[in-house]
N, CA, C and O atoms as a Maestro MAE file, in Angstrom:
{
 s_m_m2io_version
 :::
 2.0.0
}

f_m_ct {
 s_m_title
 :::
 protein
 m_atom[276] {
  # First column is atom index #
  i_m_mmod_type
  r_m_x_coord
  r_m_y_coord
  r_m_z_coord
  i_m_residue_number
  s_m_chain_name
  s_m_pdb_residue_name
  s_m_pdb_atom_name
  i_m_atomic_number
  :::
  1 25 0.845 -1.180 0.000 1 A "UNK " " N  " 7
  2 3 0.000 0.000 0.000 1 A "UNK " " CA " 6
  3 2 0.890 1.242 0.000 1 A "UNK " " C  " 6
  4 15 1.867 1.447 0.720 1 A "UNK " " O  " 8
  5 25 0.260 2.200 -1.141 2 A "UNK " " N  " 7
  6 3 0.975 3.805 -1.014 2 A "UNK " " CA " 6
  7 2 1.053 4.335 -0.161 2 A "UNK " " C  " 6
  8 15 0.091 3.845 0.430 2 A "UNK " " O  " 8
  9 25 1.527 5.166 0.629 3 A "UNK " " N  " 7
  10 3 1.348 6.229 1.192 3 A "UNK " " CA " 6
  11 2 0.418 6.919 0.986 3 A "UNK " " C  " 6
  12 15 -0.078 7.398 2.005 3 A "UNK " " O  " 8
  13 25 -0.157 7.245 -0.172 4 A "UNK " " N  " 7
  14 3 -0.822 8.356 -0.366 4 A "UNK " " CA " 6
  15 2 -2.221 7.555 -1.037 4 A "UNK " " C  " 6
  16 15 -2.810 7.802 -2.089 4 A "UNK " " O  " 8
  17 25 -2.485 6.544 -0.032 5 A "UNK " " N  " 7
  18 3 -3.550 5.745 -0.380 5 A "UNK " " CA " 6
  19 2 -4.886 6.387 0.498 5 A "UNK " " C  " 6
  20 15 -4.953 6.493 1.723 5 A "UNK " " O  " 8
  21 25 -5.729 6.705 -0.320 6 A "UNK " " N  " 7
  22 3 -6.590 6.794 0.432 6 A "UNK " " CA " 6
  23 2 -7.953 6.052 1.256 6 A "UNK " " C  " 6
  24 15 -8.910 5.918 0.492 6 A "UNK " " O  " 8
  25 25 -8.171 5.616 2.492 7 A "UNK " " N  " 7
  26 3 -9.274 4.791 2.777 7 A "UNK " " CA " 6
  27 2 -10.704 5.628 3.450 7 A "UNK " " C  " 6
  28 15 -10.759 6.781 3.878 7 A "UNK " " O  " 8
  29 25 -11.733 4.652 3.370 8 A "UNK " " N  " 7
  30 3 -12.901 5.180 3.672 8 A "UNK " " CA " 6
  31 2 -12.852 4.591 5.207 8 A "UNK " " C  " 6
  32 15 -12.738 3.399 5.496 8 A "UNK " " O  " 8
  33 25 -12.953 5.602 6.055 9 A "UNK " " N  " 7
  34 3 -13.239 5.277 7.490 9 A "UNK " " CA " 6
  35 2 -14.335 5.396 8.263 9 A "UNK " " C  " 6
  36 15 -14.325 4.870 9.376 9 A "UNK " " O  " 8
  37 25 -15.539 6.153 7.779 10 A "UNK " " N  " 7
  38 3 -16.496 6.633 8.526 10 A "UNK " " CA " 6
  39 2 -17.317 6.801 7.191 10 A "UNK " " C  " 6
  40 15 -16.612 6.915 6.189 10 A "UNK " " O  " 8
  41 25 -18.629 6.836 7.005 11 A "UNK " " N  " 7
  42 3 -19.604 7.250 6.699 11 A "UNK " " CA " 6
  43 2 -20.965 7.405 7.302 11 A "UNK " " C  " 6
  44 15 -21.201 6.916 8.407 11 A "UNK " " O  " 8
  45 25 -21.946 8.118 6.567 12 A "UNK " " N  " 7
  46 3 -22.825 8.655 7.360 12 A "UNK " " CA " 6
  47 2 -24.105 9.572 6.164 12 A "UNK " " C  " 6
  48 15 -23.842 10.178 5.125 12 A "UNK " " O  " 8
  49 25 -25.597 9.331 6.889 13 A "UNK " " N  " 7
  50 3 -26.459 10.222 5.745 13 A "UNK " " CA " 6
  51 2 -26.162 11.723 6.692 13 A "UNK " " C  " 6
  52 15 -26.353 12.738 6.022 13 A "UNK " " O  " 8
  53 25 -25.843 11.900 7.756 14 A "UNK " " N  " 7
  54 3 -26.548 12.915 8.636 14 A "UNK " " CA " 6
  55 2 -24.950 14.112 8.641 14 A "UNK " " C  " 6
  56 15 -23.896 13.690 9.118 14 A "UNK " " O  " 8
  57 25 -25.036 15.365 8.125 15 A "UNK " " N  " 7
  58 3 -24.240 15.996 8.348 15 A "UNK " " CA " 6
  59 2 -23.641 16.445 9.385 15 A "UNK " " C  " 6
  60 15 -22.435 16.662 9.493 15 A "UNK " " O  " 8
  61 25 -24.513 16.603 10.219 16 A "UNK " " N  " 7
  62 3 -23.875 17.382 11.441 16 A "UNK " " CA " 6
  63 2 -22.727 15.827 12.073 16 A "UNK " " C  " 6
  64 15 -21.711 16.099 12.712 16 A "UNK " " O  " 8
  65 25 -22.983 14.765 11.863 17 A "UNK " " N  " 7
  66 3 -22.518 13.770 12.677 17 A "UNK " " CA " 6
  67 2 -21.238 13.694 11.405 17 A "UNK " " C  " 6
  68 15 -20.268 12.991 11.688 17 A "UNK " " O  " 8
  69 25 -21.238 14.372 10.093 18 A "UNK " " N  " 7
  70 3 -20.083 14.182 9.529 18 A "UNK " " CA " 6
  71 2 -18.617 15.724 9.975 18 A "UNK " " C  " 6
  72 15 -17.391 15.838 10.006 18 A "UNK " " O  " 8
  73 25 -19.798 16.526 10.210 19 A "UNK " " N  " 7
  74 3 -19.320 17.334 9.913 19 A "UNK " " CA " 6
  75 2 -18.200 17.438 11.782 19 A "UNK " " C  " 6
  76 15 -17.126 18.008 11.977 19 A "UNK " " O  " 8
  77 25 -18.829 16.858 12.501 20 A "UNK " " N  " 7
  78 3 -17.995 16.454 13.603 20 A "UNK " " CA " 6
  79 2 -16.815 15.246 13.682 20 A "UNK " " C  " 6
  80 15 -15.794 15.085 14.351 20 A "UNK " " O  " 8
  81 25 -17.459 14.554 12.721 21 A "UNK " " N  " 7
  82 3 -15.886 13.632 12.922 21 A "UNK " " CA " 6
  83 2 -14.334 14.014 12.250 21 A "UNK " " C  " 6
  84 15 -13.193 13.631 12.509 21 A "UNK " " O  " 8
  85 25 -15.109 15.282 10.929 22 A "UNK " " N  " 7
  86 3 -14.189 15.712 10.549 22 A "UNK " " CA " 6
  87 2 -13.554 16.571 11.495 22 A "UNK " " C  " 6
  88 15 -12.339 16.461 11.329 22 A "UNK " " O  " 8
  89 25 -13.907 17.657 12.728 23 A "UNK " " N  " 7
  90 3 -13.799 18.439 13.368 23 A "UNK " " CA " 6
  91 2 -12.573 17.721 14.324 23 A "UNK " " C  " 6
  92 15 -11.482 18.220 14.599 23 A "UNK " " O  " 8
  93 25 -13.049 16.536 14.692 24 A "UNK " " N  " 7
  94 3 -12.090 15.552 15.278 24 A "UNK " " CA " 6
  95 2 -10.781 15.133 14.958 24 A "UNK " " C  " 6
  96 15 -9.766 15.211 15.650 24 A "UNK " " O  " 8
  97 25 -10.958 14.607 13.644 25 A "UNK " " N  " 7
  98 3 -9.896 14.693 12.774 25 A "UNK " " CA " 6
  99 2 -8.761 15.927 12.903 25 A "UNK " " C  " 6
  100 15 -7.615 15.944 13.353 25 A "UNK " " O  " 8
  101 25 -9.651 16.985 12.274 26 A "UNK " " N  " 7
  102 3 -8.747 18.124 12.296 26 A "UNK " " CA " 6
  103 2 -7.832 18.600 13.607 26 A "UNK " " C  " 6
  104 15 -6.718 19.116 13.523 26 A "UNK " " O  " 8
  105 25 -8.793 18.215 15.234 27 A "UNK " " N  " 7
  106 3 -8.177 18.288 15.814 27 A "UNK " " CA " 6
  107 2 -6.553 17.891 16.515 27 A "UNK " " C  " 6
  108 15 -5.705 18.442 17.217 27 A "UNK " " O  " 8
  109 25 -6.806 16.350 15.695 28 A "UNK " " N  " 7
  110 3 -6.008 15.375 15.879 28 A "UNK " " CA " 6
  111 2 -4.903 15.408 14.944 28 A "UNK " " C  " 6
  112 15 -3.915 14.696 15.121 28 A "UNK " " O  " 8
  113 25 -5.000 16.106 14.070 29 A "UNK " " N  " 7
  114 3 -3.950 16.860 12.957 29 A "UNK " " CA " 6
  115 2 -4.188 15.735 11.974 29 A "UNK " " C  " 6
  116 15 -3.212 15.449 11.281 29 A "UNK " " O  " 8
  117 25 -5.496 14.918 11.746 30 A "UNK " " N  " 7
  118 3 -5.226 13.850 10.516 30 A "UNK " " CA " 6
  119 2 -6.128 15.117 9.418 30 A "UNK " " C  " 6
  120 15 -6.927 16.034 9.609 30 A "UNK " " O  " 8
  121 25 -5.476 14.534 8.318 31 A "UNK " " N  " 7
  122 3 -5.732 15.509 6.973 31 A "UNK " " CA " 6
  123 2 -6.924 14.325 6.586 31 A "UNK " " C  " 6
  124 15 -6.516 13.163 6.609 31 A "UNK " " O  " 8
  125 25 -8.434 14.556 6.218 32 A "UNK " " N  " 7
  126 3 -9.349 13.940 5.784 32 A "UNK " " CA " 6
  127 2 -9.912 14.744 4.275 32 A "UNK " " C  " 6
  128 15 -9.478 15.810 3.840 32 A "UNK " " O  " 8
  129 25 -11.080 13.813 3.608 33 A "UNK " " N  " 7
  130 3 -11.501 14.185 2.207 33 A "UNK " " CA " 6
  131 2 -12.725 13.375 2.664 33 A "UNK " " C  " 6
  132 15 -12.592 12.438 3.451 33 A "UNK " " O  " 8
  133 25 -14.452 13.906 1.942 34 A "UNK " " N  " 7
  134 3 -15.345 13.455 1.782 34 A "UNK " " CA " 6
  135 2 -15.598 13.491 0.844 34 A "UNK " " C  " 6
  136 15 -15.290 14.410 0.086 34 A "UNK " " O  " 8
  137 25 -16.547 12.064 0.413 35 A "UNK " " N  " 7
  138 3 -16.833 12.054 -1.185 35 A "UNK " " CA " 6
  139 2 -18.276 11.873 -0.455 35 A "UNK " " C  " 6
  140 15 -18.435 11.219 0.576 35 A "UNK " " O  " 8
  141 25 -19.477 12.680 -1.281 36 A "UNK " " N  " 7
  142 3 -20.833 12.416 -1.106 36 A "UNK " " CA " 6
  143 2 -21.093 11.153 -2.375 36 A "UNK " " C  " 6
  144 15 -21.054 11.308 -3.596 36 A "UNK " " O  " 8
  145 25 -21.209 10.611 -2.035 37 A "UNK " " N  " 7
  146 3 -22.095 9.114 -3.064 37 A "UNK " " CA " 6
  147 2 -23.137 9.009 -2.510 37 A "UNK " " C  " 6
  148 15 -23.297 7.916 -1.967 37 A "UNK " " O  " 8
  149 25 -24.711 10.389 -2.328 38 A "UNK " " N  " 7
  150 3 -25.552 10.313 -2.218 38 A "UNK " " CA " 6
  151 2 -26.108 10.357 -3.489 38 A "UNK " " C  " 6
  152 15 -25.540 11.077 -4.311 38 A "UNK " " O  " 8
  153 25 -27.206 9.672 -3.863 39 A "UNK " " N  " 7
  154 3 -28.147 9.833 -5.256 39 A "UNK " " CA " 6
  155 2 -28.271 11.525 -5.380 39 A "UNK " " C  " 6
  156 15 -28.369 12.144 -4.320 39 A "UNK " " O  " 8
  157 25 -28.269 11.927 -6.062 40 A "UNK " " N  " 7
  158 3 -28.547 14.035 -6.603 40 A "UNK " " CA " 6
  159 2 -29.946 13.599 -6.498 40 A "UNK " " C  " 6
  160 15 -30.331 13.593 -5.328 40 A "UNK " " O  " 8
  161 25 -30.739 13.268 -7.272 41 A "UNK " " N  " 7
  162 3 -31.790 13.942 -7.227 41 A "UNK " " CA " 6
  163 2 -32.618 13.560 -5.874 41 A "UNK " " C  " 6
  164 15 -33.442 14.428 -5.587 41 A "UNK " " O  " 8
  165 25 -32.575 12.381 -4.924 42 A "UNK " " N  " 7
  166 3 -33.222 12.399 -3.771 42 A "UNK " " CA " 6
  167 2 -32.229 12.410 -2.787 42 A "UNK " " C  " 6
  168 15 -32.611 12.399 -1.617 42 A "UNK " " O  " 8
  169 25 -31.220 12.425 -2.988 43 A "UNK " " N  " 7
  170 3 -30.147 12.911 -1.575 43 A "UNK " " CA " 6
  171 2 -30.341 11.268 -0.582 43 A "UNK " " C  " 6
  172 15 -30.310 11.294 0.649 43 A "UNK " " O  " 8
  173 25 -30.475 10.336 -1.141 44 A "UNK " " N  " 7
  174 3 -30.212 9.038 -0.332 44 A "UNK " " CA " 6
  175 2 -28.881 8.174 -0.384 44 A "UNK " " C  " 6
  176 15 -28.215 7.696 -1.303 44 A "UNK " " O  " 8
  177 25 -28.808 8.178 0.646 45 A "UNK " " N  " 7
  178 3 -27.594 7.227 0.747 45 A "UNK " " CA " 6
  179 2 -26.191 8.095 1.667 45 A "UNK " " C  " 6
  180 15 -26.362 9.176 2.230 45 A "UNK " " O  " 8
  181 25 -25.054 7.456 1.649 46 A "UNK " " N  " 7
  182 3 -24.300 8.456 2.782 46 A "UNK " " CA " 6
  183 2 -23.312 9.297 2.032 46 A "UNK " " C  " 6
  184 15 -23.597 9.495 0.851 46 A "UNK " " O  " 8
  185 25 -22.297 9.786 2.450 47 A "UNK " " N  " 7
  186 3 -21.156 10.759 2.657 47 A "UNK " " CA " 6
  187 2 -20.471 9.985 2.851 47 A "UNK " " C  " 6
  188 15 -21.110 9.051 3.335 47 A "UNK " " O  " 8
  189 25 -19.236 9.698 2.757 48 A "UNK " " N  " 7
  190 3 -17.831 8.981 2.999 48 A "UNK " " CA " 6
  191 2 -17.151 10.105 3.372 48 A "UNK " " C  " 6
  192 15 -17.236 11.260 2.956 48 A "UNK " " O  " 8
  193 25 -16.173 9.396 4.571 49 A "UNK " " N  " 7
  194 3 -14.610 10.311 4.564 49 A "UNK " " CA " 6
  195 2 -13.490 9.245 4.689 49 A "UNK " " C  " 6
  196 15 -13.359 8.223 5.363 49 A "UNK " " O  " 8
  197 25 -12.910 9.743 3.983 50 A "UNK " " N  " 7
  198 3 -11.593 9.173 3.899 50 A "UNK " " CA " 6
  199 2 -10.376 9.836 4.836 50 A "UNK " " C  " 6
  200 15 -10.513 10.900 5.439 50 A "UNK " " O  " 8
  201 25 -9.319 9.127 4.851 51 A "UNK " " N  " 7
  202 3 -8.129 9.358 5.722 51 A "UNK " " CA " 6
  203 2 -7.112 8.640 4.943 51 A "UNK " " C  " 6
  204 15 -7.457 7.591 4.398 51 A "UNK " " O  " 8
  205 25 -5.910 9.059 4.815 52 A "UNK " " N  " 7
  206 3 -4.464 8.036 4.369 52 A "UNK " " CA " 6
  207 2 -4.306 7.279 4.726 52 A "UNK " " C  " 6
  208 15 -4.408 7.256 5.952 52 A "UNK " " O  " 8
  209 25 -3.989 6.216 4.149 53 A "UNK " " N  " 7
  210 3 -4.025 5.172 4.972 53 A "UNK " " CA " 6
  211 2 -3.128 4.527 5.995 53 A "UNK " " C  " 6
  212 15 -3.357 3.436 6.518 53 A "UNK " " O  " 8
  213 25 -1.854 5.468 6.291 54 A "UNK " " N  " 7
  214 3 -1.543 5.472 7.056 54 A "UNK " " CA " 6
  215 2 -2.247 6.187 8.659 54 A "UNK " " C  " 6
  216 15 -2.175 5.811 9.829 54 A "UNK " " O  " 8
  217 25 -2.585 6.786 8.315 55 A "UNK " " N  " 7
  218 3 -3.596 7.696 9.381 55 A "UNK " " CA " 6
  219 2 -5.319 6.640 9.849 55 A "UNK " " C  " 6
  220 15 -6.056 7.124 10.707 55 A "UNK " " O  " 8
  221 25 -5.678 5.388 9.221 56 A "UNK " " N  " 7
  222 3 -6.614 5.245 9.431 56 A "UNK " " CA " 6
  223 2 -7.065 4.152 10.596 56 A "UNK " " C  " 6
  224 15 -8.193 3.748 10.877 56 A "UNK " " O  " 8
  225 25 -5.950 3.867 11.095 57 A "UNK " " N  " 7
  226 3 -6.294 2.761 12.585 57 A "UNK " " CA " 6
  227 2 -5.985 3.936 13.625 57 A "UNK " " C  " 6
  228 15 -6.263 3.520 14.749 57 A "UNK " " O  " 8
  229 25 -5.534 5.186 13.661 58 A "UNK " " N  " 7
  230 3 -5.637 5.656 14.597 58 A "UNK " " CA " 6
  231 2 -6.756 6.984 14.573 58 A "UNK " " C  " 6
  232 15 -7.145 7.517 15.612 58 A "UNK " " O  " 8
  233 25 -7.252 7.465 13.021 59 A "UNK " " N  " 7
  234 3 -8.877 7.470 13.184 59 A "UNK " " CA " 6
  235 2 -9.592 6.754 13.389 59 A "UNK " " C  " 6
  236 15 -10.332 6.829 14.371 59 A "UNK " " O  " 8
  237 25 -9.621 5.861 12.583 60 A "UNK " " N  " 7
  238 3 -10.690 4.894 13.467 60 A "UNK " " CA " 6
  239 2 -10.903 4.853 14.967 60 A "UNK " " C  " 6
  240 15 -12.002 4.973 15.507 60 A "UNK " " O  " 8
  241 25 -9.759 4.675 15.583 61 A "UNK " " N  " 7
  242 3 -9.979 4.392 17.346 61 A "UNK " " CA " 6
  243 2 -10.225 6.141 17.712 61 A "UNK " " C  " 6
  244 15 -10.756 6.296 18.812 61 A "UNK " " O  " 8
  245 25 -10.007 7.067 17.177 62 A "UNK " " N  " 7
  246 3 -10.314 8.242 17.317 62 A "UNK " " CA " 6
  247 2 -12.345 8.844 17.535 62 A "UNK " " C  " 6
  248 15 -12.935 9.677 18.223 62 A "UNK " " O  " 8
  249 25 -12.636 8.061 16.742 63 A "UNK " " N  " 7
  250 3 -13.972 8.114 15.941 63 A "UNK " " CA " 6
  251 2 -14.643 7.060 17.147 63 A "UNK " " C  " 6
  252 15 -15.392 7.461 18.037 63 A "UNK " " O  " 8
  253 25 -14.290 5.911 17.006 64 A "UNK " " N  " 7
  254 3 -14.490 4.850 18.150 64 A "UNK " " CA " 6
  255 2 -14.719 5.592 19.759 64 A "UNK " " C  " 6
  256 15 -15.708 5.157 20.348 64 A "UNK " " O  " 8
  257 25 -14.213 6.254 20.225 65 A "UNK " " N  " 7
  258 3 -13.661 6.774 21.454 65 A "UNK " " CA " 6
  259 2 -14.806 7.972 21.495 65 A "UNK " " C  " 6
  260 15 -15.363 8.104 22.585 65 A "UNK " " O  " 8
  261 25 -15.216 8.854 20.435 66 A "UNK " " N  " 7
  262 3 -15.968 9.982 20.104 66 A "UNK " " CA " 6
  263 2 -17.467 9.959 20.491 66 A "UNK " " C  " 6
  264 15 -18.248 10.531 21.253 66 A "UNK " " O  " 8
  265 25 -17.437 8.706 19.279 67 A "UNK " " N  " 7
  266 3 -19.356 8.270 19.027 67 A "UNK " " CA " 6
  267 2 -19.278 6.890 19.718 67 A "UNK " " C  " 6
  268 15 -20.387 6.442 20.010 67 A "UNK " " O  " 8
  269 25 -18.145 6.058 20.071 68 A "UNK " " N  " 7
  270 3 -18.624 5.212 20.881 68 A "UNK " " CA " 6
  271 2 -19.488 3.574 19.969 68 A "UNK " " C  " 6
  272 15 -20.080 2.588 20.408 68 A "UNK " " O  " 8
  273 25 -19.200 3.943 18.900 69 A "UNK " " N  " 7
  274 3 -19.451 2.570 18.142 69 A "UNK " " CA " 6
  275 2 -18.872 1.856 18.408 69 A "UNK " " C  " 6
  276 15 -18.979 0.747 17.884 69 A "UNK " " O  " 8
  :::
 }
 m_bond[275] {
  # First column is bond index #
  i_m_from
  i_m_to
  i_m_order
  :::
  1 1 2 1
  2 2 3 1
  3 3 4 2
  4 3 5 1
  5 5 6 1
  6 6 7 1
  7 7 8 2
  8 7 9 1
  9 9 10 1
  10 10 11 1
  11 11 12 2
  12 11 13 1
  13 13 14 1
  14 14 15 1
  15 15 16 2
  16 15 17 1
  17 17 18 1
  18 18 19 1
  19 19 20 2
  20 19 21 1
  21 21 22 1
  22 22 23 1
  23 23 24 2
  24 23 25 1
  25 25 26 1
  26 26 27 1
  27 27 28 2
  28 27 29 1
  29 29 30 1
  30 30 31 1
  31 31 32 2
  32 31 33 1
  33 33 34 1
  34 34 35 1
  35 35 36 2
  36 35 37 1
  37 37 38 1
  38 38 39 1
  39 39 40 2
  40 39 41 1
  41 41 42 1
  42 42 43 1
  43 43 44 2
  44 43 45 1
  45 45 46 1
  46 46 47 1
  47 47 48 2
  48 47 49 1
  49 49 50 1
  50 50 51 1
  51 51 52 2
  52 51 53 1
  53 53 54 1
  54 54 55 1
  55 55 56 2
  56 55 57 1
  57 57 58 1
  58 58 59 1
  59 59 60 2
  60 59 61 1
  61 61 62 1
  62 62 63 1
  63 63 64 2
  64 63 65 1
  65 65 66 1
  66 66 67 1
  67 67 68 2
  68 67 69 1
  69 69 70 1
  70 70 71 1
  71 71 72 2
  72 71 73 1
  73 73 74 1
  74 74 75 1
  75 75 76 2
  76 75 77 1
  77 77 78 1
  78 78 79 1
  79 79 80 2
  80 79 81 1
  81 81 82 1
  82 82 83 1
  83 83 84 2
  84 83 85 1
  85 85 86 1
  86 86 87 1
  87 87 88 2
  88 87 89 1
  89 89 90 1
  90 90 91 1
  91 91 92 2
  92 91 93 1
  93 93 94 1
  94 94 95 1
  95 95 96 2
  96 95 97 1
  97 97 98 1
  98 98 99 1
  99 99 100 2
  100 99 101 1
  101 101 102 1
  102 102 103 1
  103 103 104 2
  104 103 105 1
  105 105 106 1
  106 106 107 1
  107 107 108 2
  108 107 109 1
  109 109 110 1
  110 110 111 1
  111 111 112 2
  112 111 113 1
  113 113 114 1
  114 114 115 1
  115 115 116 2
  116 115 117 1
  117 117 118 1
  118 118 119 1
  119 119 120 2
  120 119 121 1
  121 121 122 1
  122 122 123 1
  123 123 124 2
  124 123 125 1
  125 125 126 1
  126 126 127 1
  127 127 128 2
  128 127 129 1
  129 129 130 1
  130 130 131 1
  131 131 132 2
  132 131 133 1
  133 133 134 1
  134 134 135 1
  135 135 136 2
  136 135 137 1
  137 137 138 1
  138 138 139 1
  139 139 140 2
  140 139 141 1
  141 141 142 1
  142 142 143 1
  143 143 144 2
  144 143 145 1
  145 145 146 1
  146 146 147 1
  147 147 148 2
  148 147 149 1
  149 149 150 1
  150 150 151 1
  151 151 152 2
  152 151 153 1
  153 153 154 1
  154 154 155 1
  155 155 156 2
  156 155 157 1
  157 157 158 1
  158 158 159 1
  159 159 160 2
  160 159 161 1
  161 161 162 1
  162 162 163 1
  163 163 164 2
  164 163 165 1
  165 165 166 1
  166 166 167 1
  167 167 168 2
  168 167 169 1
  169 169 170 1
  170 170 171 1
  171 171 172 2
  172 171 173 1
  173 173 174 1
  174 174 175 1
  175 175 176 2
  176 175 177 1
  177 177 178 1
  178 178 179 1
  179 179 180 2
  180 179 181 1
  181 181 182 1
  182 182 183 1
  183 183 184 2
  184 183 185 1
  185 185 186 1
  186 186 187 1
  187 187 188 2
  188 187 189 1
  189 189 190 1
  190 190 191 1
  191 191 192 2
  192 191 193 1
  193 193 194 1
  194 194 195 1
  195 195 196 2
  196 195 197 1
  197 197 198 1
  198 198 199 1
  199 199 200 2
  200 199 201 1
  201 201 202 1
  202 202 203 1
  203 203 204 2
  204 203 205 1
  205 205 206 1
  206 206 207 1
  207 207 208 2
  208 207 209 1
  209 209 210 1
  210 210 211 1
  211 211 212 2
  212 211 213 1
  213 213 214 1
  214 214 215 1
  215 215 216 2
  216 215 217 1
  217 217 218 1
  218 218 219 1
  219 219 220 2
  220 219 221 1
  221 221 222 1
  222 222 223 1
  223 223 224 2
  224 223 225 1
  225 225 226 1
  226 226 227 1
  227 227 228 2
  228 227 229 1
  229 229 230 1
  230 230 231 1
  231 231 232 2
  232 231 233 1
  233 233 234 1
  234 234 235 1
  235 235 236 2
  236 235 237 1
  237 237 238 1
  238 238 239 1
  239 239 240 2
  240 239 241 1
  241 241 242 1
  242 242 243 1
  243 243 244 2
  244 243 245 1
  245 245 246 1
  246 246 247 1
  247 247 248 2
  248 247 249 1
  249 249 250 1
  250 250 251 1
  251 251 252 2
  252 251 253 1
  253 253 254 1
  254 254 255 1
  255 255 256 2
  256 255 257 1
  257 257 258 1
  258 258 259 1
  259 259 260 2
  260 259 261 1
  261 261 262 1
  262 262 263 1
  263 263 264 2
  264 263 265 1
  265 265 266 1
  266 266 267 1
  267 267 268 2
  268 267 269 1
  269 269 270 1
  270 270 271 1
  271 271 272 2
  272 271 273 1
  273 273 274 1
  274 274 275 1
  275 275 276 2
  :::
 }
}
């Protein structure tokens, strides 16, 4: 795996619950990217964020620790 690989760590339909894990992230100094792969015309389905994949077992337990999944 690259370095500059990117993985999906979190997704979600509900913004505010995305827009906090990114907040988390940022705190934690990991650099994140969201791709929406919701349908356009009815807005179903989630948001992805990604992390490097070096960065993504210690978001994950970041995210884990947060929301408690």
């Amino acid at each position: 795996m690259m370095a500059n690989d990117w993985v999906s760590i979190y997704s979600s339909g509900q913004f505010i619950d995305l827009e906090a894990v990114k907040a988390l992230l940022a705190e934690n100094e990991i650099g994140c990217i969201s791709m929406d792969k919701r349908d356009s015309a009815y807005l179903i389905g989630d948001i992805e964020i990604y992390v490097q994949a070096e960065d993504a077992l210690k978001a994950k337990q970041l995210i884990i620790q947060f929301i408690g999944e």
